[in-house]
N, C-alpha and C positions, 0 to 999 in steps of 0.2 A: 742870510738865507737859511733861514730853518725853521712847534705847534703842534697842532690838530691837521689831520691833511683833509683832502676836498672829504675821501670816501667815508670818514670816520664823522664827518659831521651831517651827512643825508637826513637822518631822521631825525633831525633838532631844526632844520629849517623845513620854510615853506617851501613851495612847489619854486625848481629856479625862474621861470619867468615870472612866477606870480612875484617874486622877492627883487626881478630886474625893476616891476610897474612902482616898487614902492618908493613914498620919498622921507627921506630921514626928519623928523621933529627938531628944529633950532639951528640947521643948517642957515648961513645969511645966503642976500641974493648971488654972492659971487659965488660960493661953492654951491649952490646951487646950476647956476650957468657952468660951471664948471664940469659939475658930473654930467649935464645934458650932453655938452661941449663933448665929454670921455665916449660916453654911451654912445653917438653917433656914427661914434668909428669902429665898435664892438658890435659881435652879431648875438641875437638872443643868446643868454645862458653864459657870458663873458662879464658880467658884473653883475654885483648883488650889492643891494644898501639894508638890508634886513637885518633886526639889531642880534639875531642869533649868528650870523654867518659872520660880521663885524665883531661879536666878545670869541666866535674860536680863533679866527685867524689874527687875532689883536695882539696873542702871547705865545712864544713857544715854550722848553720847559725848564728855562732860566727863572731865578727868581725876580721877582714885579716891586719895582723899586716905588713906579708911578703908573696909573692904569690909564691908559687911552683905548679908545673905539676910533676906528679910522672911521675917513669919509667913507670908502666903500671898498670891497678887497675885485680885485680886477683880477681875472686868469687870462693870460697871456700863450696863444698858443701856434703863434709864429716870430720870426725874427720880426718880420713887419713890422705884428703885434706890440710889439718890444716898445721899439723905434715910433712908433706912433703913441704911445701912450706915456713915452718920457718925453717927445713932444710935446704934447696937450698937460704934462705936469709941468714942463719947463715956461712954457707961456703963463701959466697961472702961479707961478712958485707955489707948487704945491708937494710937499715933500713925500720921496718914495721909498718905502721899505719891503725889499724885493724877499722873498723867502720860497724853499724849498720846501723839504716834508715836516718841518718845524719842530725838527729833533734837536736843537742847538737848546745850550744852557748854561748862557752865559747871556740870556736878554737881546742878543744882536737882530732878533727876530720882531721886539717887541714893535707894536704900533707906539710912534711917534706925536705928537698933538699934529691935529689939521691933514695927515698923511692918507694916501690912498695904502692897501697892502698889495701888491703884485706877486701872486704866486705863478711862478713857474712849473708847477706841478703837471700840467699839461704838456708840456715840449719834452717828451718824455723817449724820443726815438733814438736810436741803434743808427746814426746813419752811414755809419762803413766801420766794415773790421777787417783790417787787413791781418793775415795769418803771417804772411810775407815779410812786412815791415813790421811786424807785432805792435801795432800800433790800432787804435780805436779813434773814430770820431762820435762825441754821444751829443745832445741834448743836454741842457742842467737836472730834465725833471728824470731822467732816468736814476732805477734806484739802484744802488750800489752792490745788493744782492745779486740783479739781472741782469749787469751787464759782465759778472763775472761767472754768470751762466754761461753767455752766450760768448764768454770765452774758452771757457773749459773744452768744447764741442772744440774747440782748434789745440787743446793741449798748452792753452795759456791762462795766465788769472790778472786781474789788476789787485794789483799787490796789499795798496792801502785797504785797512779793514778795522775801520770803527766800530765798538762796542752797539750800533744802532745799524748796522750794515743791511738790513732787510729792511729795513723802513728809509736808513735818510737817502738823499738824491748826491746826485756826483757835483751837482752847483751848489749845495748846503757843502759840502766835501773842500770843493774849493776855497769858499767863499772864509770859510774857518781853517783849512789848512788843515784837515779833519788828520791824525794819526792809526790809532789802533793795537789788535795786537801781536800784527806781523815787521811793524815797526824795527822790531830790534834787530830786524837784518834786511828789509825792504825799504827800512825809510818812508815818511811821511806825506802827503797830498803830492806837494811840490815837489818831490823827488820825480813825480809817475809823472808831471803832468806838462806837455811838451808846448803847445798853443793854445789861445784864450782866441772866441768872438767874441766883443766886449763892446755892449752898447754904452755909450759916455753920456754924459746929465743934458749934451743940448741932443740927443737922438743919432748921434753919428754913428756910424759901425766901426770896430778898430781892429783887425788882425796882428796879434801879438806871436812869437816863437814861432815855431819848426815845425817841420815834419820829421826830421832826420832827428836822431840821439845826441849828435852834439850840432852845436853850432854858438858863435860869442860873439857876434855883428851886432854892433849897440850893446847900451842899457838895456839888463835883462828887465825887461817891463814884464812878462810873464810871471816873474820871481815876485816882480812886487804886485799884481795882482791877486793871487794866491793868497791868501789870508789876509787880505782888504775888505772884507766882510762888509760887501756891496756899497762902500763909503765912496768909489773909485770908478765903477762902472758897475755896470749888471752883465754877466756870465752869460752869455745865450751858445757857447758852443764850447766841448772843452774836445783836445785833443790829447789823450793818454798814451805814454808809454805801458805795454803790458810783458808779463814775468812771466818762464815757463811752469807750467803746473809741475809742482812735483811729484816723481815718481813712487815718492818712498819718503813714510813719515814719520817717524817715530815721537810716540809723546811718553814723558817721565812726571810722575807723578809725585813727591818728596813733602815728607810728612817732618815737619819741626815741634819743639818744644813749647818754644818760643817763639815772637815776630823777627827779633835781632838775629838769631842765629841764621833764620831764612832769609834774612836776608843777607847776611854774610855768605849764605851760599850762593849768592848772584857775583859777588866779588871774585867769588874760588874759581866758576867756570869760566869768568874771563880770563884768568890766569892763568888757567888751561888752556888759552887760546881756541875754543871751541864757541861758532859763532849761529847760536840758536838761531829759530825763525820769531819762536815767541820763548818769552820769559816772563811769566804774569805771578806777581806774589800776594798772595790773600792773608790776611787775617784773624784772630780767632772770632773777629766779632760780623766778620764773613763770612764766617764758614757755621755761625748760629746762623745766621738769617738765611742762608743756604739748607742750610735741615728744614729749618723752620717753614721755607717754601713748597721745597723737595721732597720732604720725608727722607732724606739722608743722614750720614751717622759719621759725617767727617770729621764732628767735635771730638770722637769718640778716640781717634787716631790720630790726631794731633790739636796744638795751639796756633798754626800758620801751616799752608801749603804754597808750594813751590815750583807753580807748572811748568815745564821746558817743553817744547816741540822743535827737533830737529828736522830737515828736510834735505830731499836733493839724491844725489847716490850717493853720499858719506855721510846719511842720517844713520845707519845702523852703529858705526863707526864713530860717529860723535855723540851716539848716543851713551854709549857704553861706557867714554872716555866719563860723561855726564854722570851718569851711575853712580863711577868710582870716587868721582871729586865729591860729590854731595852725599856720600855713603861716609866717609872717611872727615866729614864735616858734624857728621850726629845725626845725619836724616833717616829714617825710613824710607827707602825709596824704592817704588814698584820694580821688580826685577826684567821686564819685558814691557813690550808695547802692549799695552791691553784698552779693550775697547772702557773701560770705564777712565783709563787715565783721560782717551778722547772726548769721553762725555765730560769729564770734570772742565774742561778748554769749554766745552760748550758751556755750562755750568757759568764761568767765568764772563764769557761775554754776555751775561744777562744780569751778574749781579749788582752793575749799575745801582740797584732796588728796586722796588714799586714805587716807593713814596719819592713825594716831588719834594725839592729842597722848600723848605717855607720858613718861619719866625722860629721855629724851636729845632729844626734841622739844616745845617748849612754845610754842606759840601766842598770844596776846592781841586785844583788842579796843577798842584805845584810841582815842577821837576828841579832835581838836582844833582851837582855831578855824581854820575855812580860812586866815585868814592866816599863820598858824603852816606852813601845810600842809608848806612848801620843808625850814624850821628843822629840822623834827621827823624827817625823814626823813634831813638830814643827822646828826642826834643816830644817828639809828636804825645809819646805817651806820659812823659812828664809833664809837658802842659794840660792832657789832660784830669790829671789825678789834680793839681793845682788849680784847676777852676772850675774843677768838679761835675763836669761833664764826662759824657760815654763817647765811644771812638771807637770808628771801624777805617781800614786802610787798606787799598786795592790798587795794586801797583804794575805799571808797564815796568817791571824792575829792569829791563835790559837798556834799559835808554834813561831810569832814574827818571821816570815823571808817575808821580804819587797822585792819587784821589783820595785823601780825606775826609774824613764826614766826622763832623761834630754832634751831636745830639741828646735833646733833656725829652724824659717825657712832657706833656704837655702840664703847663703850671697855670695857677691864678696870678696875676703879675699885682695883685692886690695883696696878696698871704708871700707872692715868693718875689717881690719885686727887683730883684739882681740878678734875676734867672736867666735871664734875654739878654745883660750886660755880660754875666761872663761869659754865655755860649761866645756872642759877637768878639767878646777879647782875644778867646781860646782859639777863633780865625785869624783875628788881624796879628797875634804873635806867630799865627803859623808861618803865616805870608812873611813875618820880618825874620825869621829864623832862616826861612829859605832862602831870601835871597842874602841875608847875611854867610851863609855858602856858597854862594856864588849862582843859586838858582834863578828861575824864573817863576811871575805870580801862574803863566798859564802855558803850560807846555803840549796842549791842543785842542781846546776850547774855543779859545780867541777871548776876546778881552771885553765882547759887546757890550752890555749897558752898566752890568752888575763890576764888573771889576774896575770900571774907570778908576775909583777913589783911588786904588793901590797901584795905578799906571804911573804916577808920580815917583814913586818909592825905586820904581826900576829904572826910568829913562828920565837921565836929566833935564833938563828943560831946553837945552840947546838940540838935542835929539826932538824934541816934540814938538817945538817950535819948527823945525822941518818937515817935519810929519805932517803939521797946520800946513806950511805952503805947498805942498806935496797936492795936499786932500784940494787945496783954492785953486791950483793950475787946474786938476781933475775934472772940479767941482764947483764955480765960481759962486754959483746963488748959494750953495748947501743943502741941495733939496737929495743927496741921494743917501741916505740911512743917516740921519742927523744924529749928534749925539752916541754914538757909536764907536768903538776900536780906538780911536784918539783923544 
């Protein structure tokens, strides 16, 4: 579940019911019958077959291995809804690829061949927040920014907080097992996330987990919903645990020389025992593209930054403790909580980039034990100088899961024709280096379309062979995100 969302595509299509009358060129008679068949149970303005609304919602911002145009993208905007339109796809095997605000990037979003796309972008409601049991029931299409609005107003937040948190939905969130950069002391989707409504491929409804913080009755089927990236059911209700807002925040800001030494300073404050909220480390070719956006001057002050944000009533007191370790490591580090260390944290959750991963820029998501953390990054910049590509590296350092970016400027593969091989090499040795320490290829992405090839490399085949009968009890025809996560 994750694109283009409805609002961002208004003015590239036509009028929506003018776009419901239309009918797609080369459709046969059965998908034909088919969409009449869909459309019947939809009210105006719940499907479009128009070739503009079909190429936004076809890709999210994973790279496109293979391009399809679905039959037609369908908004879903009750449980009903749901449940009738996995119906009318289950009867036709026609396969569904359910998607949120189509922030994912990792392809799990991408249109499949023959597939309708089902955005849940509409089921977007708050429907209890208890202050009580600090606990939340949302909708999938609610976005991850508003519903930790409309926690704060009670003096709570939900915890998980992905670099896309104003844009993606809390069912893109599940669906990938979405992390962020509160992570390194909150823990990840499935940490927060207590009960699933989960419609299954023949239309049934299935309530999974709790209300309550603990409970172990069964197979945690919750657990394994959670980053099944809609291979397993479709998400129509999720029930969160939520975290007290903190009172008191302090953020440290630590200027390095080097990327190594910054990161050696992630090593020191565990050793300190001192348990950040966030610990995000940037590198020098982050902290160019960060001026270069910003008009900022953070080159200027170092080669690597090294954000910490402590929280809680012993953020003052851990922050200080923080200071001293990474003072006494070689860092520059801001003397007090100041509002630009905060803006830098902002700073950070957008420097993702602009540019989308494509042929000359290819991106990753590799984590590894923090003890590796130093190893890995030296590997990182030694492969780069070796296959002669550029390198930038943006890290949840507190949990050891790295983003990567490889990148050439743009070449003629006619004058430079190995320019595209080594970028690609300079990823696939990342990927074997990682896990040759005992990493993972994707530590919160999820594994959608783009990274099948290196799902082998991690799980042996007696593990994925399970994962296959897992997906066939689930999913017997294969119509729910085909091609996906396994």
């Amino acid at each position: 579940m994750a694109g283009t969302t409805e609002e961002s595509i208004k003015g590239r299509t036509v009028g929506r019911q003018e776009a419901d009358q239309q009918t797609v060129a080369g459709h046969s008679d059965t998908q034909r019958a088919f969409l009449a068949s869909l459309a019947a149970g939809l009210r105006p303005g719940q499907i479009a077959e128009d070739e503009a609304t079909r190429t936004a919602y076809s890709v999210d911002q994973g790279p496109l291995l293979e391009p399809h145009l679905p039959l037609a993208v369908v908004w879903a905007e009750s449980v009903e809804d749901v449940q009738n339109i996995v119906r009318s796809c289950a009867a036709h095997q026609v396969p569904i690829v359910a998607r949120g605000a189509g922030t994912g990037v990792s392809g799990g979003a991408h249109a499949t061949q023959g597939c309708i796309v089902l955005s849940l972008e509409r089921m977007n409601r708050i429907l209890d927040l208890n202050p009580d049991d600090e606990t939340a029931v949302v909708e999938p299409g609610v976005i991850n920014a508003e519903l930790n609005a409309a926690a704060a107003e009670h003096g709570l937040m939900y915890a998980p907080d992905p670099a896309s948190y104003k844009m993606s939905t809390i069912g893109g969130n599940v669906a990938t097992n979405a992390g962020g950069l509160r992570c390194a002391k909150y823990g990840v989707t499935r940490d927060s996330v207590l009960a699933l409504d989960v419609v299954l491929a023949d239309g049934s409804l299935l309530h999974t987990g709790h209300q309550t913080f603990k409970g172990v009755a069964g197979y945690d089927l919750t657990a394994l919903l959670v980053g099944s990236e809609g291979t397993l059911g479709i998400v129509v209700g999720v029930t969160v645990r939520l975290k007290y807002l903190p009172r008191e925040v302090h953020t440290i800001a630590a200027f390095y020389q080097d990327f190594r030494s910054a990161a050696a300073g992630v090593l020191a404050v565990g050793k300190a025992r001192v348990q950040p909220a966030i610990m995000e480390l940037l590198d020098n070719g982050t902290l160019t593209q960060l001026d270069e956006m910003n008009g900022s001057d953070l080159q200027t002050r170092g080669k690597s930054l090294l954000l910490i944000q402590t929280d809680g009533f012993g953020a003052a007191a851990e922050a200080d403790v923080v200071r001293q370790v990474l003072a006494e490591g070689g860092a520059t580090v801001t003397t007090e909580a100041s509002e630009e260390a905060e803006m830098l944290v902002e700073l950070r959750r957008n420097s993702r980039g602009v540019e989308m991963d494509d042929e000359f820029r290819v991106g990753e998501d590799i984590a590894v034990p923090r003890s590796r953390l130093v190893d890995f990054v030296a590997e990182l910049e030694a492969m780069a100088d070796r296959f002669q590509v550029r390198l930038k590296v943006v890290a949840h350092a507190g949990d050891g899961n790295l983003h990567p970016t490889f990148w050439m400027d743009r070449v003629d593969p006619a004058t430079d024709a190995d320019a595209l091989v080594r970028l690609n090499a300079a990823l696939d040795e990342s990927i074997r280096v990682g896990l040759d320490m005992g990493g993972t290829i994707t530590g919160e992405h999820g594994v959608g379309q783009y990274k099948l090839r290196w799902l082998g490399l991690e799980q042996p085949e007696p593990v994925r062979e399970l994962q296959r009968r897992i997906k066939e009890l689930f999913d017997p025809a294969g119509i729910l995100n085909p091609g996906k996560a396994i």
